[in-house]
N, C-alpha and C positions, 0 to 999 in steps of 0.2 A: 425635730422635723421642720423644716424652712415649711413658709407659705407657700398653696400652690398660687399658679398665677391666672388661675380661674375656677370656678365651680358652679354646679346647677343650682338652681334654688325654684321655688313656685314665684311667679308673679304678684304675687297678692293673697287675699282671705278666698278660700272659696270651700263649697258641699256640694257633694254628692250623694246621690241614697241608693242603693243597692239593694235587693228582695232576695233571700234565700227561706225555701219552704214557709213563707209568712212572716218571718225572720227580717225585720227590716236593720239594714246598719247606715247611718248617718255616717260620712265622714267627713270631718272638717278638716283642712288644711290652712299653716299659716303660717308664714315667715316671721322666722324669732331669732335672736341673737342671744339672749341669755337661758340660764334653769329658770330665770322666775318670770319671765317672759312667755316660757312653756308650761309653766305650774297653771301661771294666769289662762291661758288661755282653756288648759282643762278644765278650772273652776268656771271660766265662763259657759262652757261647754254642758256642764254640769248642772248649772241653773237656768238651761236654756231646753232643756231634754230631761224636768225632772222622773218620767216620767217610764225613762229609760233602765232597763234591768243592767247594764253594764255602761261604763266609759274606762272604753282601752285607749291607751295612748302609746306614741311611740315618739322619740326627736332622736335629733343628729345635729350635732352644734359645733360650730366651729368651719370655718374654709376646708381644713382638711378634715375634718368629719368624725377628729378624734372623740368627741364625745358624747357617749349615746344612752337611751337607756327606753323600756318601756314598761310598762303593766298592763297582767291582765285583769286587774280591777274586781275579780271574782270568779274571772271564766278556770277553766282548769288549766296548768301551767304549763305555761308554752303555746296556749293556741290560741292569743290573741296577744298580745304585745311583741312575742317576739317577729309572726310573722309580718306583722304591720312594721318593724324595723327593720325587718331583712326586706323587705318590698324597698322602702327607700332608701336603702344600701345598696341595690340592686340597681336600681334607678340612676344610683349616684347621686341624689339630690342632698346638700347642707344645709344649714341653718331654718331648720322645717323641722313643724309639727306636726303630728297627724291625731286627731281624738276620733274613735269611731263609737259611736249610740248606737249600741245594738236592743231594739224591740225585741221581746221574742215573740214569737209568733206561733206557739205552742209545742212545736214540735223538735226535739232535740238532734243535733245535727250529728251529737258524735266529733271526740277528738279529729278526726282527720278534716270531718263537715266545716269546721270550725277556724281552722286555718287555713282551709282554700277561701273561707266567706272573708274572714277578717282582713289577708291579704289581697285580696282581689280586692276590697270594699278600698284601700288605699291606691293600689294599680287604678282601678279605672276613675278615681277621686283627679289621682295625676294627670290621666287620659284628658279629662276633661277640663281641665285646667290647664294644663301645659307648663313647659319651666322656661324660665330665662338665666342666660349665664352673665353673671359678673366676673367682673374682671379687676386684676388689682394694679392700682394705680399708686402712684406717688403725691402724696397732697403738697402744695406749695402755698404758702402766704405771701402775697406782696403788697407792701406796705407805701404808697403814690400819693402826692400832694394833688389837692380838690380838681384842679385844672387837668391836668393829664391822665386823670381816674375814670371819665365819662368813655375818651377814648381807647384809652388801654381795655377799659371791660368790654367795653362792643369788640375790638379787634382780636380777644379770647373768644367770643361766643361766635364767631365770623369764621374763624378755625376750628369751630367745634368742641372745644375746651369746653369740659363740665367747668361751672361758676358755683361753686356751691353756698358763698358768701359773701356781702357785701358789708362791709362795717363801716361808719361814719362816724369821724370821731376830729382831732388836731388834723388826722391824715384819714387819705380809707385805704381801710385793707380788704384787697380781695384773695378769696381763698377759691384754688380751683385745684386740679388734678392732671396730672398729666404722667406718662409710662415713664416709668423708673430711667430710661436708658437715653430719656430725652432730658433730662435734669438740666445736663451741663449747656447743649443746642438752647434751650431756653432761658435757662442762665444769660449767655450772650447778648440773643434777641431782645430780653427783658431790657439791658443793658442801654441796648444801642435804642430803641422804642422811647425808652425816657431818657436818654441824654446822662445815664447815668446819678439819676435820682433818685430810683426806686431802691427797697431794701426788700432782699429776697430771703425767708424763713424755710428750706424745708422741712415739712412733715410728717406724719407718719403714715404708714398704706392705709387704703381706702377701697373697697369692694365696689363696683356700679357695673352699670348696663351698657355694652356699648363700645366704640371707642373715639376717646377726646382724638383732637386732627393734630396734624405736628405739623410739619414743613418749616421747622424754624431756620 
């Protein structure tokens, strides 16, 4: 399956708590990229809520969202991790974790109770948080002698080019991003910009926010 050429994710680390029958469920949310990025974050989760009679999780990893998995950490099966993964398969959001801390609050909801609380505790975690889409880009390295490196990086951030590196070395090298389809347009630009100095590296894709400016 190719890359797609964008997908949803959360913004950032964010909780919500949610109340069913006394029943409190914590949800934390948080943009991860790997299994141990998601592990991590349960274990923090985990010693942050000792206190908590359950920690379900759920993730989705990867742009196109092939990889997924939850638990229900103790609850009965099926009615906390999976609904917390169909919530953000539903959503469509990637590379996101979800841990929900469920309190119990004395009173037993009952399978059905259970997976309206657990999913909903992730829906409205989302609600309140919101998603941002990334978008996939082509990274480029270009490799500039000391003099023509001040300019050429202001004249990328002036067009809106993500800059995502600056390296100072014999030469610098700036590494920035730009859509797959303007490769060759910038190629040129590059070209004619430095008088034919510069040495251009392309990259491999990059997911971000947004989109770099072209007009090359």
């Amino acid at each position: 399956m190719s890359a797609p050429d964008r997908y949803l994710t959360v913004p950032g680390p964010g909780v919500h708590e949610t109340e069913v029958n006394r029943s409190r469920f914590v949800c934390t949310l948080d943009p991860v990229a790997t299994e141990a990025e998601a592990a991590a974050v349960v274990a923090r989760e985990r010693q942050r809520h000792p206190a908590a009679s359950h920690h379900c999780w759920a993730y989705v990893l990867g742009a196109d969202g092939a990889d997924r998995k939850c638990s229900d950490d103790g609850e009965p099966g099926g009615t906390a991790g999976l609904p917390m993964l169909q919530m953000l398969t539903r959503r469509e959001v990637r590379c996101v974790v979800a841990v929900v801390s469920r309190y119990f609050g004395g009173t037993k909801l009952g399978a059905g109770g259970l997976i309206r609380a657990y999913g909903a505790a992730v829906g409205t975690a989302l609600d309140s948080l919101g998603t941002v889409t990334r978008t996939r880009y082509r990274l480029a390295t270009v490799t500039v002698d000391h003099q023509r490196a001040g300019k050429l990086e202001n004249e990328l951030r002036a067009r809106g080019h993500v800059v995502r590196d600056v390296a100072y070395g014999s030469a610098v090298t700036i590494t920035t991003a730009l859509p797959g389809t303007e490769l060759d347009a910038f190629t040129a630009w590059l070209a004619d910009a430095t008088a034919g100095t510069a040495a251009l590296e392309p990259g491999g894709d990059w997911y971000g926010e947004g989109r770099p400016g072209g007009g090359w």
